[in-house]
C-alpha positions as a Markdown table, in Angstrom:
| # | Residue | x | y | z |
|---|---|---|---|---|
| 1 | Unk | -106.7 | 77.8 | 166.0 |
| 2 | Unk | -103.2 | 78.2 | 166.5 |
| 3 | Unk | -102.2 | 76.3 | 162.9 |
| 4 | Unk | -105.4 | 77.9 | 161.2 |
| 5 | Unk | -103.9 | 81.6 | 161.9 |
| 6 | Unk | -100.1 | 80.3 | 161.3 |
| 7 | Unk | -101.7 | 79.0 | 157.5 |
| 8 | Unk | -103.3 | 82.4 | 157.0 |
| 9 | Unk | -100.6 | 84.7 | 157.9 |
| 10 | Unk | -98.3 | 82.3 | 154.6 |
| 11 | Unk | -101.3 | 82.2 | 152.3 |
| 12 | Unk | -101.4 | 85.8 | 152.7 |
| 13 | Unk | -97.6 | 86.3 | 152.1 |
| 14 | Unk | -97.6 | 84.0 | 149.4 |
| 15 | Unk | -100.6 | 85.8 | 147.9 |
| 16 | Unk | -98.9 | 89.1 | 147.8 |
| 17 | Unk | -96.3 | 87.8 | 145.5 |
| 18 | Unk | -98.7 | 86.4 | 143.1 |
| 19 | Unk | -100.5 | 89.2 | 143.0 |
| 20 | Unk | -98.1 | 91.5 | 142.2 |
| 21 | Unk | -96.8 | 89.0 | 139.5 |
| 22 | Unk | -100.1 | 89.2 | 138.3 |
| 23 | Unk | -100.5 | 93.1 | 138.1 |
| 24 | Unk | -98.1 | 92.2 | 135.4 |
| 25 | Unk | -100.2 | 90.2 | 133.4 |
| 26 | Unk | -103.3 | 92.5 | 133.5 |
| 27 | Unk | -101.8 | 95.9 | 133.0 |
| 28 | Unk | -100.7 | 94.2 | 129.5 |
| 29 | Unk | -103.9 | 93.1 | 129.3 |
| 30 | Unk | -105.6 | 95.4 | 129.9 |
| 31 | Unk | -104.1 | 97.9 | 127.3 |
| 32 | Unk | -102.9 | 95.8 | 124.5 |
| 33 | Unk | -105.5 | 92.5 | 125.6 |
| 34 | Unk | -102.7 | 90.4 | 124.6 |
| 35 | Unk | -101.3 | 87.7 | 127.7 |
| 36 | Unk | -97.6 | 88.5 | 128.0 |
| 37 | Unk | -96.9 | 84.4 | 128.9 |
| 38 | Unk | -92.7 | 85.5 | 129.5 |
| 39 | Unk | -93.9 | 87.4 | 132.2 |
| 40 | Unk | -93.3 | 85.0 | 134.5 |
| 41 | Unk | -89.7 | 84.2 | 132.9 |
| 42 | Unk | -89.3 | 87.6 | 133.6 |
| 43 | Unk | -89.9 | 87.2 | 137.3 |
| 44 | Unk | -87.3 | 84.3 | 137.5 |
| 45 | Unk | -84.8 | 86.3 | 135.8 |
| 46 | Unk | -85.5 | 89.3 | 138.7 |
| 47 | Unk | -84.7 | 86.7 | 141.1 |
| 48 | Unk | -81.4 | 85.3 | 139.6 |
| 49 | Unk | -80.6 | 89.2 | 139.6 |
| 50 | Unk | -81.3 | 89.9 | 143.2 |
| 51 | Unk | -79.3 | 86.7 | 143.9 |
| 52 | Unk | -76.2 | 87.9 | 142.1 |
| 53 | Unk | -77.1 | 91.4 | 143.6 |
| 54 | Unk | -76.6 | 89.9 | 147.1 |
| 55 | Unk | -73.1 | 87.8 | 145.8 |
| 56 | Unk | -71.8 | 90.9 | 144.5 |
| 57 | Unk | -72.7 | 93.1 | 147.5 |
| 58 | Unk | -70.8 | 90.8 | 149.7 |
| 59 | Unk | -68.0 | 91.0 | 147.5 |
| 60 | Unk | -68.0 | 94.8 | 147.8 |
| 61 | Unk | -68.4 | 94.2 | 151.7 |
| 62 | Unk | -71.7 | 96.1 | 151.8 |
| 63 | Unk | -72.5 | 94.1 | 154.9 |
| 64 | Unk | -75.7 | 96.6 | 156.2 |
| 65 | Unk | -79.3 | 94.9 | 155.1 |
| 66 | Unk | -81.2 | 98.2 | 154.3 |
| 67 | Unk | -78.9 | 99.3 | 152.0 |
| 68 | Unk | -77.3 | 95.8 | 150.1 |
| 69 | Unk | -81.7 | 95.4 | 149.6 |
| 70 | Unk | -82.3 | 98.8 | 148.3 |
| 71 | Unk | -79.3 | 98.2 | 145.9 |
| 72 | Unk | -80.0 | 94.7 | 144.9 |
| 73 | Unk | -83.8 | 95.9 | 144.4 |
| 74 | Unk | -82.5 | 98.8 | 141.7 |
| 75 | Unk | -80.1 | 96.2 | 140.2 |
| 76 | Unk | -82.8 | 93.9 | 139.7 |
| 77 | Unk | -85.5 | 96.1 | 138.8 |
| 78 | Unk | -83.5 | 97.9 | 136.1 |
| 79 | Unk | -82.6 | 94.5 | 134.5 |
| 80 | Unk | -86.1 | 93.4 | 134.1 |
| 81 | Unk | -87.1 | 96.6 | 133.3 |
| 82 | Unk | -84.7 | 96.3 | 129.9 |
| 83 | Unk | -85.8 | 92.9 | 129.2 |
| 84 | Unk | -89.3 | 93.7 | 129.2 |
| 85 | Unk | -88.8 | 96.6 | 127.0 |
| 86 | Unk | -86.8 | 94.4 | 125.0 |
| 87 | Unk | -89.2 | 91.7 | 124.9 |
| 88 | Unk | -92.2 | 93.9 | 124.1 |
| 89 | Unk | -90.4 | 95.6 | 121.2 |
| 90 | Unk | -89.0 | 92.5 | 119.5 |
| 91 | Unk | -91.3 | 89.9 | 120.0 |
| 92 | Unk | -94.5 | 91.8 | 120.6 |
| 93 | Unk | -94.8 | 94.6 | 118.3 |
| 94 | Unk | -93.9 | 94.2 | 115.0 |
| 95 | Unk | -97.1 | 91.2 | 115.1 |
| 96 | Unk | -99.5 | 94.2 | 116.9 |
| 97 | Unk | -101.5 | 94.1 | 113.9 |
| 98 | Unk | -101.4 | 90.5 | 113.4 |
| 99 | Unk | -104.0 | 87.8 | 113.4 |
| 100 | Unk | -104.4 | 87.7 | 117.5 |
| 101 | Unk | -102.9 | 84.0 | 117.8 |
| 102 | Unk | -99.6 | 85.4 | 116.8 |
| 103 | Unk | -98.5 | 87.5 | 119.4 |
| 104 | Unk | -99.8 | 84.5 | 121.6 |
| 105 | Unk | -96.9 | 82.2 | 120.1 |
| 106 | Unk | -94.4 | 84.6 | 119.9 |
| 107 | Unk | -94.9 | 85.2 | 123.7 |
| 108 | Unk | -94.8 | 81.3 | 124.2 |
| 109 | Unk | -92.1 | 81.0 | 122.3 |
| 110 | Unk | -90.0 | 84.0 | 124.2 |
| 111 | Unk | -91.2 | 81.9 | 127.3 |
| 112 | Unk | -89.4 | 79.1 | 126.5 |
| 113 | Unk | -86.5 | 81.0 | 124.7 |
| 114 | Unk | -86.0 | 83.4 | 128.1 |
| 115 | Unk | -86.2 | 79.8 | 130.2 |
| 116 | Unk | -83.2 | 78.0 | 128.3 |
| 117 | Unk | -81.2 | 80.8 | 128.3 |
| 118 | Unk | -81.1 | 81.0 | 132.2 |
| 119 | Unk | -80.8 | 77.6 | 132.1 |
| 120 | Unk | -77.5 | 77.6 | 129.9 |
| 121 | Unk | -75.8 | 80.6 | 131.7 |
| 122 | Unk | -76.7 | 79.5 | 135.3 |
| 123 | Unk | -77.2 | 76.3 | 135.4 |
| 124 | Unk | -79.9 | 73.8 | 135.8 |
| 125 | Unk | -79.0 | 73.0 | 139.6 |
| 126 | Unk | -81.1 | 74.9 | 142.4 |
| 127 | Unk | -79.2 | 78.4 | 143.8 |
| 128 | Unk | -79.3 | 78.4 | 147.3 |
| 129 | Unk | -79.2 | 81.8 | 149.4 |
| 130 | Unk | -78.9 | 82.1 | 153.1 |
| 131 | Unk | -81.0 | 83.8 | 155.1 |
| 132 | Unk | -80.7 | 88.0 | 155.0 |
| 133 | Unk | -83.8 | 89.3 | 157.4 |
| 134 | Unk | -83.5 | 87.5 | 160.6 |
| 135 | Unk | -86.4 | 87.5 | 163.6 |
| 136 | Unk | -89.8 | 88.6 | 163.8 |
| 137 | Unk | -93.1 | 88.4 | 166.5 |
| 138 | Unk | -94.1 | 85.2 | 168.0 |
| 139 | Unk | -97.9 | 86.0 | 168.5 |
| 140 | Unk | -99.3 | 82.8 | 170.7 |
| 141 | Unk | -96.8 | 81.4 | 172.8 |
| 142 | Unk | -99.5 | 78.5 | 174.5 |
| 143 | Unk | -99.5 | 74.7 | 173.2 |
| 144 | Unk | -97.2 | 73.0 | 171.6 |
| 145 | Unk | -97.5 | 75.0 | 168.5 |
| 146 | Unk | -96.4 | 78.8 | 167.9 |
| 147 | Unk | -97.5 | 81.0 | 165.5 |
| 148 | Unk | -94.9 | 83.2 | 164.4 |
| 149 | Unk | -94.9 | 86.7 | 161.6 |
| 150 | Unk | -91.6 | 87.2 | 160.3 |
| 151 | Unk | -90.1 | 90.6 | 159.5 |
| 152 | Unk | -89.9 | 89.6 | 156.4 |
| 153 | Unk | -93.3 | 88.5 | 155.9 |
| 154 | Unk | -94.3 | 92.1 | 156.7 |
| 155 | Unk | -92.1 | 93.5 | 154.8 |
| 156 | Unk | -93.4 | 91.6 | 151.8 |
| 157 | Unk | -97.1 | 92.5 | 152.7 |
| 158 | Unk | -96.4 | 96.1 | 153.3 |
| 159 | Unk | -94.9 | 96.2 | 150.0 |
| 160 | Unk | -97.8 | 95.0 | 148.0 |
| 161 | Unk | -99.7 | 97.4 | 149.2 |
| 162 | Unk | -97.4 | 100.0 | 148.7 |
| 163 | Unk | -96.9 | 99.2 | 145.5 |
| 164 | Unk | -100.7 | 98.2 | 144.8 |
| 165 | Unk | -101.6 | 102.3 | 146.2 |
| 166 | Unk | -99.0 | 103.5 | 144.3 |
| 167 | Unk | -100.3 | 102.1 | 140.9 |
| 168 | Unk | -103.1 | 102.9 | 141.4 |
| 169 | Unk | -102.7 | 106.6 | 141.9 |
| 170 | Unk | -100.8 | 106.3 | 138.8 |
| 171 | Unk | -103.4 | 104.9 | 136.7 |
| 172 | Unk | -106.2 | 106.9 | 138.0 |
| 173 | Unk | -104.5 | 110.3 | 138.5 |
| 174 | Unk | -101.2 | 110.9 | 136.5 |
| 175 | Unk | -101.0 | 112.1 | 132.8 |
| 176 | Unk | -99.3 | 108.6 | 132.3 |
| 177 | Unk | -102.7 | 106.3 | 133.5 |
| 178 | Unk | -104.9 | 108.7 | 131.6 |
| 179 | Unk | -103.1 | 107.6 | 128.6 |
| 180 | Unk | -102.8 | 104.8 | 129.5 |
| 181 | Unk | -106.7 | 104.3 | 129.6 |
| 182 | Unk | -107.5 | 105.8 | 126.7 |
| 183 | Unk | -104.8 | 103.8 | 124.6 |
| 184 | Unk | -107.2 | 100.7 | 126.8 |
| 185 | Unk | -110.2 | 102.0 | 125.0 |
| 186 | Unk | -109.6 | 102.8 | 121.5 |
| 187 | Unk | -105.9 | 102.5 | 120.6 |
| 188 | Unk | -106.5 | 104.4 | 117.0 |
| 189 | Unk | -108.3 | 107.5 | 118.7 |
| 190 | Unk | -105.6 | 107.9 | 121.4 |
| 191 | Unk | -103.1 | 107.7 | 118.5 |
| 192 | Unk | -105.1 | 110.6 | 116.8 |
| 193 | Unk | -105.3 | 112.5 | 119.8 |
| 194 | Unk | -101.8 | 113.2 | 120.1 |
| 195 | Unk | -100.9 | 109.9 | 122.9 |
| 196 | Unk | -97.6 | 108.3 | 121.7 |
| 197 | Unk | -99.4 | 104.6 | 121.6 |
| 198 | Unk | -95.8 | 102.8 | 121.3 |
| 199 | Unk | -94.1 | 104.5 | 124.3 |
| 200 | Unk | -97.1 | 103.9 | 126.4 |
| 201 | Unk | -97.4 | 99.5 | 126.0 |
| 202 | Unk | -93.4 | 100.1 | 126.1 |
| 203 | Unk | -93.8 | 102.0 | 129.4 |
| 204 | Unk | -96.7 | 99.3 | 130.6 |
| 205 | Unk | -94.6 | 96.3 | 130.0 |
| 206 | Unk | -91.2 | 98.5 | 131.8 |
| 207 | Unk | -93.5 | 99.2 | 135.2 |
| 208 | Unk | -94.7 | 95.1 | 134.6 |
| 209 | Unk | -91.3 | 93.7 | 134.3 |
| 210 | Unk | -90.3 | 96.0 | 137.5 |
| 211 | Unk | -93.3 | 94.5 | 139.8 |
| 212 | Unk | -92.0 | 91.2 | 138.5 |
| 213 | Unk | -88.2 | 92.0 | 139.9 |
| 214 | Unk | -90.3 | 93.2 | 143.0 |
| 215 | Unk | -91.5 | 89.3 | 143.3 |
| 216 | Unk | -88.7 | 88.1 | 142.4 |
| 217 | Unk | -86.6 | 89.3 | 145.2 |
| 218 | Unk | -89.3 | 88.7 | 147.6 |
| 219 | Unk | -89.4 | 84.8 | 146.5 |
| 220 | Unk | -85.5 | 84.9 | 146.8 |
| 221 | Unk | -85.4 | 86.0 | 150.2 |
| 222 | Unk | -88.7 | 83.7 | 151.6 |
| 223 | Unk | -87.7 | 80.6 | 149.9 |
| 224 | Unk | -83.4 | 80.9 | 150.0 |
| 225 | Unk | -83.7 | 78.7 | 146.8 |
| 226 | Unk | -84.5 | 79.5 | 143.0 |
| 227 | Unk | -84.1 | 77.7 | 139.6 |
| 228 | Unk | -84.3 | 78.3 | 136.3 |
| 229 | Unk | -87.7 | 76.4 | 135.8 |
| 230 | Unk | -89.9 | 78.8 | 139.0 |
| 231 | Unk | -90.9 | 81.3 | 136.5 |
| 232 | Unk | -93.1 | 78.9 | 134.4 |
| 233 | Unk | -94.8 | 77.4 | 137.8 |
| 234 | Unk | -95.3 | 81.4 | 139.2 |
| 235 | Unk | -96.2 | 82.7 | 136.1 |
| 236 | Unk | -99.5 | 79.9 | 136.0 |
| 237 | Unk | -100.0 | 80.7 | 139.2 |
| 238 | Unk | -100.0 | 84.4 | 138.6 |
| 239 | Unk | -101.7 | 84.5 | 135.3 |
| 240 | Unk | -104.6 | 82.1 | 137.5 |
| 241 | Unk | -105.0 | 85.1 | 139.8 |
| 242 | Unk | -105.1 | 87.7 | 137.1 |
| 243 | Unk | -108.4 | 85.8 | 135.6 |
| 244 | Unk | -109.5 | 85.0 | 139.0 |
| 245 | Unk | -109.5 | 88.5 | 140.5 |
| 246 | Unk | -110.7 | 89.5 | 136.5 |
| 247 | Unk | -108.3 | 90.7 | 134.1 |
| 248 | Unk | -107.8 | 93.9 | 133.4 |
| 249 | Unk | -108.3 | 95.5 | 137.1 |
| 250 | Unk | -105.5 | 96.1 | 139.3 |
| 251 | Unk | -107.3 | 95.5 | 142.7 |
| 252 | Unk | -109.0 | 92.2 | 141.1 |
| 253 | Unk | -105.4 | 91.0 | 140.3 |
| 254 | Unk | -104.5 | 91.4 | 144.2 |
| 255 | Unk | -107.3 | 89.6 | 145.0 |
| 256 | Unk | -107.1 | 86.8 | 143.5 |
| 257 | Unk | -103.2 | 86.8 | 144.4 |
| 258 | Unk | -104.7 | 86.6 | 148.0 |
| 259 | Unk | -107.2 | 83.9 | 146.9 |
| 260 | Unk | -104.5 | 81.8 | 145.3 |
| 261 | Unk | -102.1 | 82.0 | 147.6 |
| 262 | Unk | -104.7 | 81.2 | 150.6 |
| 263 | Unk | -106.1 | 78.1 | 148.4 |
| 264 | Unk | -102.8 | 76.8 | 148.5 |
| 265 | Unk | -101.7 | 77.7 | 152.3 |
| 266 | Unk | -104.9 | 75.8 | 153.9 |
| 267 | Unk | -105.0 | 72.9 | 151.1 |
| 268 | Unk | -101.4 | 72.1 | 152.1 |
| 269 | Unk | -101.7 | 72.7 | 156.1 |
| 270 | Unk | -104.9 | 70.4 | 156.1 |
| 271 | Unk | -105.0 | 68.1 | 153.3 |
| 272 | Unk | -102.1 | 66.7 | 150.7 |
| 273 | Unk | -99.8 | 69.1 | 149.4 |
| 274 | Unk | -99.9 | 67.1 | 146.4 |
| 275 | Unk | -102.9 | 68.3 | 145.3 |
| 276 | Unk | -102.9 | 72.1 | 146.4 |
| 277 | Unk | -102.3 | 73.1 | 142.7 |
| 278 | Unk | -105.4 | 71.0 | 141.6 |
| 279 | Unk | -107.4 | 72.9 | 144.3 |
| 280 | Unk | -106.3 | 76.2 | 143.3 |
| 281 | Unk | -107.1 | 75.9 | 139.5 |
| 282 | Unk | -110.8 | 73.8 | 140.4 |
| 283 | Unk | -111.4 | 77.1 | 142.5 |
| 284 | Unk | -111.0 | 79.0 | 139.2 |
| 285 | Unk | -113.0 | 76.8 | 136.8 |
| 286 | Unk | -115.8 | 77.1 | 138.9 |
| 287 | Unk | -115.1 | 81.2 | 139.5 |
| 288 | Unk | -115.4 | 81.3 | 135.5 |
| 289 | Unk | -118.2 | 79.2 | 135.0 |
| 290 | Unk | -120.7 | 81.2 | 137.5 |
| 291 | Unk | -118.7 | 84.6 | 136.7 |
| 292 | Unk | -116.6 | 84.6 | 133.4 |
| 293 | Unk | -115.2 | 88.1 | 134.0 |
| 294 | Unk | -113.8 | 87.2 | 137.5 |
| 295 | Unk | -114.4 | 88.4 | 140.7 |
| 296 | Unk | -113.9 | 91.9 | 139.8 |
| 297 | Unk | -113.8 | 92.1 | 136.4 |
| 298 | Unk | -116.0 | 94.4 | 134.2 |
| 299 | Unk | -118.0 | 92.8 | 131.4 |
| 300 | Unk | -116.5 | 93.6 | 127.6 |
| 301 | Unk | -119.3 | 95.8 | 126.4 |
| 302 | Unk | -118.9 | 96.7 | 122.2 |
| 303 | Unk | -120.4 | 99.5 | 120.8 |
| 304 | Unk | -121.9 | 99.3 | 117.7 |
């Protein structure tokens, strides 16, 4: 029982950073329906931010946690936030009105474009960190085994659903998410209406790219070790959970964040670890095949 709740308490921490990788992936989605596949290149560049944050706030001698994480957390957020304007405007909308396979290369091709670039300016070797939040609760002490929450494992939780209420007040009651929605259902009629269609995706992928920095610092921090090539593996993951939970819906996209990352906690604590990501994507083939729109997803519905 003791392992079983040690396994849940990772799967759940893991499953927060997917999922908020994954809010990426269906807020584009779910205004433009195009997948943004750099997303996740995004997210690896956020953590190669956060960890030359962290170099250059010990070089500065900012030695106290709370602040060198707040700062490293701007730093990083405001560089992802640039590249996924960047990204969106270059690569994404001058094919808007394209045949719908070509904004689906270009954003395979930025994938692999954003990947080799971090590659050639940082390296291909593996960046360690050391450890920055220290301690946390031991809640069994009995046995031989001990179940242990970090404080960083609640900090990573608490900010997913900070972050997932947040959103979601956004979308539902701000100016912003109403225009956001009604660019969602008919992009012409919201450009008729006065909504300023272009600044809203730009703003969609801006608040994406930010989550992504979000994860990317987490991942940083949890792990001590990134390289250029964990965006591609995160980004699967994440898009995975964006079609588990059902594109498009926020809350769906947390789900199966949680779903993912629990697949892969218990497949690895009580079977091979070799096979957790074949576990994870066979729980999704058959999610699609009984329930195509995902878990929460809402079914396409066109009006003629």
């Amino acid at each position: 029982m003791d392992y079983f709740l040690q396994q849940l308490i990772n799967g759940i921490t893991l499953g927060a950073i997917y999922g908020l990788i994954a809010i990426g992936y269906t807020m584009v989605y779910g205004i433009i329906g195009m997948i943004n596949f750099a997303h996740g290149e995004i997210y690896m560049i956020g953590a190669f931010v956060s960890l030359i944050g962290f170099l250059l706030m010990g070089a500065l001698g900012i030695s106290y946690v709370p602040l060198a994480l707040f700062l490293v957390l701007l730093m990083a957020m405001l560089f992802t936030a640039i590249y996924g304007w960047a990204i969106e405007r270059i690569a994404y909308r001058p094919l808007r009105g394209s045949f719908r396979l070509a904004p689906l290369i270009s954003a395979i091709g930025m994938s692999i474009l954003l990947q080799n670039y971090v590659q050639v300016a940082q390296g291909a070797r593996v960046k360690p960190l050391q450890p920055i939040i220290h301690g946390g609760f031991e809640l069994t002490n009995g046995g031989d085994y001990h179940v242990t929450l970090s404080y960083l494992q609640i900090i990573i939780v608490a900010l997913t659903v900070t972050l997932m209420a947040g959103f979601t007040f956004i979308i539902t009651r701000t100016p912003l998410g109403r225009a956001q929605r009604a660019t969602e259902q008919d992009m012409t009629m919201a450009s008729l209406l006065g909504v300023n269609v272009d600044r809203i995706i730009s703003t969609t992928f801006i608040i994406g790219a930010s989550l992504a920095a979000v994860a990317g610092l987490m991942v940083t921090l949890y792990y001590g070790v990134i390289d250029f090539y964990i965006g591609f593996i995160a980004g699967m993951k994440a898009f995975t959970a964006a079609v588990l939970g059902g594109i498009g819906s926020l809350p769906g996209a947390i789900l199966g964040g949680l779903l993912i990352g629990l697949i892969e906690a218990f497949w690895s604590g009580y079977f091979s670890i070799e096979y957790k990501d074949v576990a994870a994507f066979s729980i999704l083939v058959m999610v699609l095949i009984f329930r195509p729109t995902g878990l929460l997803g809402k079914p396409e519905i066109e009006k003629v």
